[in-house]
Wavefront OBJ file of the C-alpha trace (Angstrom):
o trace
v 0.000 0.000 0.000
v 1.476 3.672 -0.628
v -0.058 7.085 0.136
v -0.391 9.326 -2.784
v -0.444 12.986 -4.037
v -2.461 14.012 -7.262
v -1.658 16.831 -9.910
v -2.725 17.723 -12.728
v -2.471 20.824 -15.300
v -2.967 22.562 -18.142
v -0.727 24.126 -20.796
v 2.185 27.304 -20.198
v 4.633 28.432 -21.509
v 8.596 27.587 -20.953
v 10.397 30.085 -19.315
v 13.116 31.019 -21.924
v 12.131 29.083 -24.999
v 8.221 29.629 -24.300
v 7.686 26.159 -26.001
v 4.482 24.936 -24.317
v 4.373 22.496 -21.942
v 2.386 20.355 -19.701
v 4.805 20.034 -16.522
v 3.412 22.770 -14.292
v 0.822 20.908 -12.532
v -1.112 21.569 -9.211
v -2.276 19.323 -6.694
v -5.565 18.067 -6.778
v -8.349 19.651 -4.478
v -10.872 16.669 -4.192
v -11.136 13.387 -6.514
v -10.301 13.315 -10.443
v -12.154 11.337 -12.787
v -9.582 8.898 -14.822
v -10.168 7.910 -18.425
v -8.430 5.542 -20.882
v -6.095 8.278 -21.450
v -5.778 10.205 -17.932
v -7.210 12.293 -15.747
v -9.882 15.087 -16.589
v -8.600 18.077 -16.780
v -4.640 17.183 -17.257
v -3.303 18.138 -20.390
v 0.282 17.161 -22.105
v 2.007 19.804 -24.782
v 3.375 17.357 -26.974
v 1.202 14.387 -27.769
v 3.902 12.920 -29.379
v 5.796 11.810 -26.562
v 3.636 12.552 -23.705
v 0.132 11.383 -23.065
v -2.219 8.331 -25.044
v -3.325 4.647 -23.696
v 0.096 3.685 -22.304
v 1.531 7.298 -21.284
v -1.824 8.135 -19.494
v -0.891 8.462 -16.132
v 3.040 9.571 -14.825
v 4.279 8.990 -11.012
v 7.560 10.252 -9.984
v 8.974 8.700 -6.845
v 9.041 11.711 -4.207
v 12.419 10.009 -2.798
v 14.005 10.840 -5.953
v 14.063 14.816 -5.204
v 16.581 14.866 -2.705
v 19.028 13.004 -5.098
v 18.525 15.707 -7.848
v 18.459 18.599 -5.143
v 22.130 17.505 -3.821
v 23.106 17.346 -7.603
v 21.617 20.514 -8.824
v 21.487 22.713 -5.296
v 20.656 25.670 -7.417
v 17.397 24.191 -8.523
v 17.049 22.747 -5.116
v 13.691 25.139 -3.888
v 11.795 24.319 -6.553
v 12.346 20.350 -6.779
v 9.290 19.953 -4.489
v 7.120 16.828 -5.152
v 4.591 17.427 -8.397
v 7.383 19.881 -10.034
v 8.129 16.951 -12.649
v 5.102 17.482 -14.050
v 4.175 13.930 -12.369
v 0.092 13.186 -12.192
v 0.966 10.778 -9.204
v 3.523 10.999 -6.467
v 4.466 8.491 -3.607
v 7.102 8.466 -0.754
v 6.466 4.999 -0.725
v 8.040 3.321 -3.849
v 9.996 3.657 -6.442
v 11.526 1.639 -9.651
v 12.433 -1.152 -7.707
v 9.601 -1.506 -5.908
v 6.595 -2.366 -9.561
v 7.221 -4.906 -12.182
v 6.083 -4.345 -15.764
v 2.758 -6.065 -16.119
v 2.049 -5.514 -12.193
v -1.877 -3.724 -11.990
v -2.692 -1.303 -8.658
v -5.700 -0.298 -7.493
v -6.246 3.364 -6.777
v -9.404 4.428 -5.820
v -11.950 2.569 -8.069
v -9.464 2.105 -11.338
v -6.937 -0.239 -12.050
v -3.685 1.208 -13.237
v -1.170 -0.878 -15.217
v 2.803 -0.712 -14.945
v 3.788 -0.144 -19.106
v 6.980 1.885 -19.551
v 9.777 3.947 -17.922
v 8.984 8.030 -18.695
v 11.813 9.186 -20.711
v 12.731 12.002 -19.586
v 12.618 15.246 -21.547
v 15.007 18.712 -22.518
v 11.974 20.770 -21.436
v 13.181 19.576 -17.501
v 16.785 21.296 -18.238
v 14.708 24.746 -19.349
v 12.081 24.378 -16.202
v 14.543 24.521 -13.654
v 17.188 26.249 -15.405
v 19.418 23.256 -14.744
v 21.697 22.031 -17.986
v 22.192 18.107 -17.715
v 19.260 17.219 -15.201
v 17.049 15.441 -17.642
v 20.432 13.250 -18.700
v 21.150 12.457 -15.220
v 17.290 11.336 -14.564
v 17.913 9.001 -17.481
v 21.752 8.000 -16.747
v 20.568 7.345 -12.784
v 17.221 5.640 -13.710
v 15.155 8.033 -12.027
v 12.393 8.667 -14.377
v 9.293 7.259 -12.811
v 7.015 4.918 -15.424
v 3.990 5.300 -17.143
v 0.632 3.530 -16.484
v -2.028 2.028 -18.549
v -5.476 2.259 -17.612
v -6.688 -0.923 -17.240
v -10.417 -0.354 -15.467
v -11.411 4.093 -15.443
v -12.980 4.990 -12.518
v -12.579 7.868 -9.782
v -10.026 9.061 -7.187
v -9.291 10.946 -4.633
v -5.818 12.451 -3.048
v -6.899 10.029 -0.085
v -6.937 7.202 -1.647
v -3.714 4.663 -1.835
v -2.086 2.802 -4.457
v -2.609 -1.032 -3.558
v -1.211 -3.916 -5.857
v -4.133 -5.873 -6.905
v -2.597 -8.498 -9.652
v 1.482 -8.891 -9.317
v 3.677 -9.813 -12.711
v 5.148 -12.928 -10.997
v 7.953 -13.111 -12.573
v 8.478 -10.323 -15.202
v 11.451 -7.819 -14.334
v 11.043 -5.326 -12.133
v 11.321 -1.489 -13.589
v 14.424 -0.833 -12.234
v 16.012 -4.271 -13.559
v 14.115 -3.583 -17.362
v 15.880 -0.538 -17.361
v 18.815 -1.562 -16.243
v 19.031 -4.361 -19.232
v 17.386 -1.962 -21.749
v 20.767 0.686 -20.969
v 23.574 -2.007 -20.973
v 25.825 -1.549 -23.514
v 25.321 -5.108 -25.158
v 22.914 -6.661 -22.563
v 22.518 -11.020 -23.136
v 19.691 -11.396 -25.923
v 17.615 -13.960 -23.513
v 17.306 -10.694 -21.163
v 16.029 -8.395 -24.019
v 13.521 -10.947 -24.988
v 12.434 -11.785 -21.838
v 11.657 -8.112 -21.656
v 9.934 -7.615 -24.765
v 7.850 -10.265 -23.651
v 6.829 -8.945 -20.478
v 3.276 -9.383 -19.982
v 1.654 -5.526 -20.311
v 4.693 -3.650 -21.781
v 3.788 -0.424 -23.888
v 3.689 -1.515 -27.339
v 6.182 1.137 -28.493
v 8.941 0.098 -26.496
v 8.337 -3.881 -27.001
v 8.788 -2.724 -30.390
v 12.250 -0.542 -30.002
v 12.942 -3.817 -27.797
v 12.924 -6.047 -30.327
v 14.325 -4.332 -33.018
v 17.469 -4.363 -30.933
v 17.339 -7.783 -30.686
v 17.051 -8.574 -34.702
v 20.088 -6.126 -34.456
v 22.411 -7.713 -31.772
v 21.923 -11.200 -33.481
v 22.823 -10.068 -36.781
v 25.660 -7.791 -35.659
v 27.287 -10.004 -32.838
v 30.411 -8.386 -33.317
v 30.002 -4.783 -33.585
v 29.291 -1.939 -30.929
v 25.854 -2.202 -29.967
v 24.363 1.585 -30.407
v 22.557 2.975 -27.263
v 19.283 3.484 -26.989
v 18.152 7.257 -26.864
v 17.566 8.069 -22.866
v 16.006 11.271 -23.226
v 14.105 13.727 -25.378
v 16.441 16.643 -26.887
v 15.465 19.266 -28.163
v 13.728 19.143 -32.200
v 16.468 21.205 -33.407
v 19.010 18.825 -32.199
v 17.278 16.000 -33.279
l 1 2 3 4 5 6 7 8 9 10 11 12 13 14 15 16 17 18 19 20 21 22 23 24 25 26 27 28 29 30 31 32 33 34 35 36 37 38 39 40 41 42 43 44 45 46 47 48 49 50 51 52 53 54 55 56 57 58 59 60 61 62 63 64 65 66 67 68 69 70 71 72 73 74 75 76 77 78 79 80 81 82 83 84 85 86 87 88 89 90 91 92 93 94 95 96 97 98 99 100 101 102 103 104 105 106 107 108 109 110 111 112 113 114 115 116 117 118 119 120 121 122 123 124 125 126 127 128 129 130 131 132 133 134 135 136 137 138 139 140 141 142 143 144 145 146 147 148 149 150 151 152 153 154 155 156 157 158 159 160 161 162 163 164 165 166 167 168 169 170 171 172 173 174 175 176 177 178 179 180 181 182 183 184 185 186 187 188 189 190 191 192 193 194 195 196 197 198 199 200 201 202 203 204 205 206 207 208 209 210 211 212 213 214 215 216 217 218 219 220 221 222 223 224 225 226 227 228 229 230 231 232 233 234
């Protein structure tokens, strides 16, 4: 069982760039209604990579913020839970703590485990902070993404409760872990790809790596992209 806090937002504008963007979210004042795609009345900025069936709902591990106050202490005052742009925060668990596959209970809907958040440029630009999105993604401290398996109605009392464990399937921290390695073992990889409930997108990413690995067992594996840059860089 963990305690949680709600946000959600709308759209504003970036600070320096003033590329919209979904991140500046407030806490919830009584219960939210949850859809197939999130919560009323949260919006993302770019639908692209934010947002749909298997990015509906973000939580960011509120133990996290300490570890990216001590590394950016001039950011430090405004890395306060919910500044991620998170829809659910927890003091309770983290990536080690969820499998992929595993479904929770939160108030009357089911949420489902999919995919690690990847973590995005727009973070650097919030907290006028270069290198803190990279760091989220070279530290694995991004949070994940849920599904929504069942819609339904909740409340900043209720608590997240796991209702059907993935027995079995890696946990978040360990999928990430393989998914970063430089030339992780091919059994992992598929193991992953075949986790029950991973987001379609990266199963897919998953197992193109695979086809590549076996067919190019002796050359230097490229890395998988850990974090949104920015479109001009792209």
């Amino acid at each position: 069982m963990a305690h949680v806090s709600l946000f959600i937002g709308g759209i504003r504008p970036l600070p320096e760039s003033g590329r919209p963007t979904g991140m500046y979210k407030q806490p919830a004042g009584g219960p939210l209604e949850l859809g197939p795609e999130g919560f009323v009345g949260d919006e993302q900025a770019d639908r692209r990579v934010h947002g749909g069936p298997e990015k509906a709902v973000h939580l960011y591990p509120a133990r996290h913020y300490a570890k990216l106050a001590e590394r950016f202490p001039e950011a430090a005052r405004q890395l306060v839970i919910g500044s991620l742009g998170e829809n659910i925060s927890t003091p309770e668990l983290d990536e080690n703590d969820v499998r992929i596959g595993d479904i929770w209970h939160l108030g009357n809907a089911e949420l489902q485990v999919c995919q690690p958040r990847n973590p995005c440029w727009k973070i650097d630009e919030r907290f006028a902070s270069d290198g803190m999105a990279a760091f989220i993604a070279e530290h694995r401290l991004t949070g994940w993404y849920w599904r929504v398996v069942k819609p339904g109605r909740v409340a900043p009392s209720d608590t997240l409760e796991l209702l059907d464990a993935a027995d079995g399937s890696f946990t978040l921290a360990e999928a990430m872990l393989c998914w970063q390695a430089h030339r992780p073992a091919l059994a992992d990889l598929e193991k992953l790809a075949a986790s029950p409930g991973i987001a379609k997108n990266w199963q897919q990413k998953i197992t193109a790596r695979v086809e590549w690995l076996r067919k190019n067992p002796e050359k230097t594996s490229p890395m998988p992209v850990a974090f949104h840059v920015k479109p001009e860089n792209q």
